[in-house]
N, C-alpha and C positions, 0 to 999 in steps of 0.2 A: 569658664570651665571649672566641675565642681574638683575640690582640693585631691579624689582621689585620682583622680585624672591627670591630675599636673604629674602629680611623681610617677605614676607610669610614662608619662613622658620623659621623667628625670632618670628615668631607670633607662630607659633607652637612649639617652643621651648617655650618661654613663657607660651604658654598654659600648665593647669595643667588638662584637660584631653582630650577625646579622640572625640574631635570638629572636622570635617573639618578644613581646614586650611585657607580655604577661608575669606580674611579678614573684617572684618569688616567695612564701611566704615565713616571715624567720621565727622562732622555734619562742619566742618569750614576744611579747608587747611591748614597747616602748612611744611614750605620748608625746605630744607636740612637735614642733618644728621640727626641734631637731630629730625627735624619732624618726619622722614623716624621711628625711633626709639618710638618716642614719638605713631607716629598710630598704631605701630604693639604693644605695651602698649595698648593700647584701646581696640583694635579687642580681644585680649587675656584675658582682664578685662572684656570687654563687655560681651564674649561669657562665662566667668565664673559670671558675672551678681556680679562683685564686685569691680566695678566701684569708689563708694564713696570711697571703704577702702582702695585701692589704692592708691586713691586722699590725703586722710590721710596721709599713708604711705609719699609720697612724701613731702608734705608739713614738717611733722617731719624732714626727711632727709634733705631736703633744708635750714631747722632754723640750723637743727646741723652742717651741713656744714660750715654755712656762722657765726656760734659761736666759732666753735671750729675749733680752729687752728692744734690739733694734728693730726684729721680723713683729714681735707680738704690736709695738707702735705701729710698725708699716701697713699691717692689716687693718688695723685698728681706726687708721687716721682717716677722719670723713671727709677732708680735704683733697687726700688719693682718689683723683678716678677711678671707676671701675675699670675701667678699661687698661688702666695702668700697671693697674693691681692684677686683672686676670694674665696682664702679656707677662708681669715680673714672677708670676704664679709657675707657668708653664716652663719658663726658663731655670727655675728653681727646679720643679718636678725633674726635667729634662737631666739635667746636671747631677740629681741624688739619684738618679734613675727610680723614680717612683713608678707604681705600675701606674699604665694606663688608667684603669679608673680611680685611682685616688686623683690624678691630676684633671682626670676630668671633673672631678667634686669640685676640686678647691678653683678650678676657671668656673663654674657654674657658681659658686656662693659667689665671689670673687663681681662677679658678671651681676648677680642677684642683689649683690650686699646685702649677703648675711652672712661675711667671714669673722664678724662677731659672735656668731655660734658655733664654731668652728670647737673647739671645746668641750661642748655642752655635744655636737655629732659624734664627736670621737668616744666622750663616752657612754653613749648609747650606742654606740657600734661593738662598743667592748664589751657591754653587757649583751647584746646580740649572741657574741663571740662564745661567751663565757658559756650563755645557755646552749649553745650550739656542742657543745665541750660536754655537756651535761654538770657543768660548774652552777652554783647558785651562788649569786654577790650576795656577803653581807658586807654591812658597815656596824662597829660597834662607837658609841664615843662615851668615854669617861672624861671627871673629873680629873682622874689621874692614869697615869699608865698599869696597862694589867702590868703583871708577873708572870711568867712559862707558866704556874699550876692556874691560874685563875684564866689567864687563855686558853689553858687546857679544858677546864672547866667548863667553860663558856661554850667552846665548839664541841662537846659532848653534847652537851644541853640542846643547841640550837639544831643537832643531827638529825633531831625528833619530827622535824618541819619537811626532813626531806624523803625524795622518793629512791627505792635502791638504789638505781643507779647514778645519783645523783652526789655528787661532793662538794663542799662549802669552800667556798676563797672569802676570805676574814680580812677583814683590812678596820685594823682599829686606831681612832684617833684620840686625841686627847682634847677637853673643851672643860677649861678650870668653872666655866659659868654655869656648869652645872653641878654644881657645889657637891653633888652625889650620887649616888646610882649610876643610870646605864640608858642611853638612847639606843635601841636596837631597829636596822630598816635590816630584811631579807628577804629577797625577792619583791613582791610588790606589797609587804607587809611590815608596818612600820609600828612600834610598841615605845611609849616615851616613859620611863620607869624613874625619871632625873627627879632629885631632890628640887629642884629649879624648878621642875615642874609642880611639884604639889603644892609651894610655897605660895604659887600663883594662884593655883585652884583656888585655895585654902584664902588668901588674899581674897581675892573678889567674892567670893563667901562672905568673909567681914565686913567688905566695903558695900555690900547689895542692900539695898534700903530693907526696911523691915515689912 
């Protein structure tokens, strides 16, 4: 079965009632696996019109993941059956009261073993989310922490990329290894401006035979 096939089946499986299967189709791109996973989460949310609680859902899961050490091992360990893993899944969901389709995602990765992308889906679900919102993710990373005027700055600057109705969520980190400048992704556009980076250029420049 070719791969778009599968997740329209994943979307129906997902689904908790009796929709068409035909997917939904969500408002930005997101590639590979986990995207593949992350759209048919949407189409299945969309078409049960419980989208935000979803979004919820995952967001909780992502914080507890990235807190706790016992659950991210339990997923994690390839020793775990699946089958262990999908029955400990559902008892979890059941208990935080997750909606239906997120418990159905995590018993299908679970079942699949790929609850090591589990991560990697949330957050292409959340960029999903964002474009849905009319939000555009960036990411900025410096050497050092902006300041209020220079983040102010920055998201003037970056406004220029968007369309009216459109508003930026900025999320900037810090990565001393690039000794300077500024790595900018927004949207599916990605500009590498780091001091780290020219250094390299400029290196293999020197180092290229004659």
């Amino acid at each position: 079965m070719a791969a778009s096939g599968k997740f329209t089946v994943l979307a129906r499986q997902l689904s908790t009632s009796s929709v068409a299967a035909q997917l939904v189709k969500p408002p930005v791109q997101v590639f590979g696996l986990e995207g593949r996973y992350a759209c048919a989460l949407y189409s299945a949310a969309s078409k049960n019109k419980v989208l935000d609680v979803v979004e919820k859902d995952l967001k909780a899961l992502q914080t507890q993941l990235r807190t706790d050490s016992k659950v991210r091992d339990l997923l994690r360990d390839p020793t775990t059956k699946r089958s262990v893993k999908a029955t400990a899944l559902k008892d979890v969901s059941d208990k935080v009261k997750y909606n239906a389709a997120t418990g159905n995602l995590l018993q299908l990765l679970a079942e699949n073993g790929r609850l090591a992308r589990l991560d990697g889906i949330i957050n292409a679900f959340r960029l999903i989310m964002a474009a849905e919102r009319g939000e555009v993710v960036c990411e900025v990373k410096t050497a050092k922490p902006l300041d209020d005027g220079q983040r102010k700055q920055l998201e003037n600057a970056l406004k220029a990329f968007l369309k009216p109705n459109e508003t930026i969520q900025l999320t900037a980190k810090v990565d001393p290894a690039l000794i300077g400048g500024m790595v900018v992704s927004i949207g599916d556009k990605y500009v590498d401006m780091s001091v780290a980076s020219k250094i390299k250029k400029y290196t293999e420049i020197i180092a290229a035979p004659v």
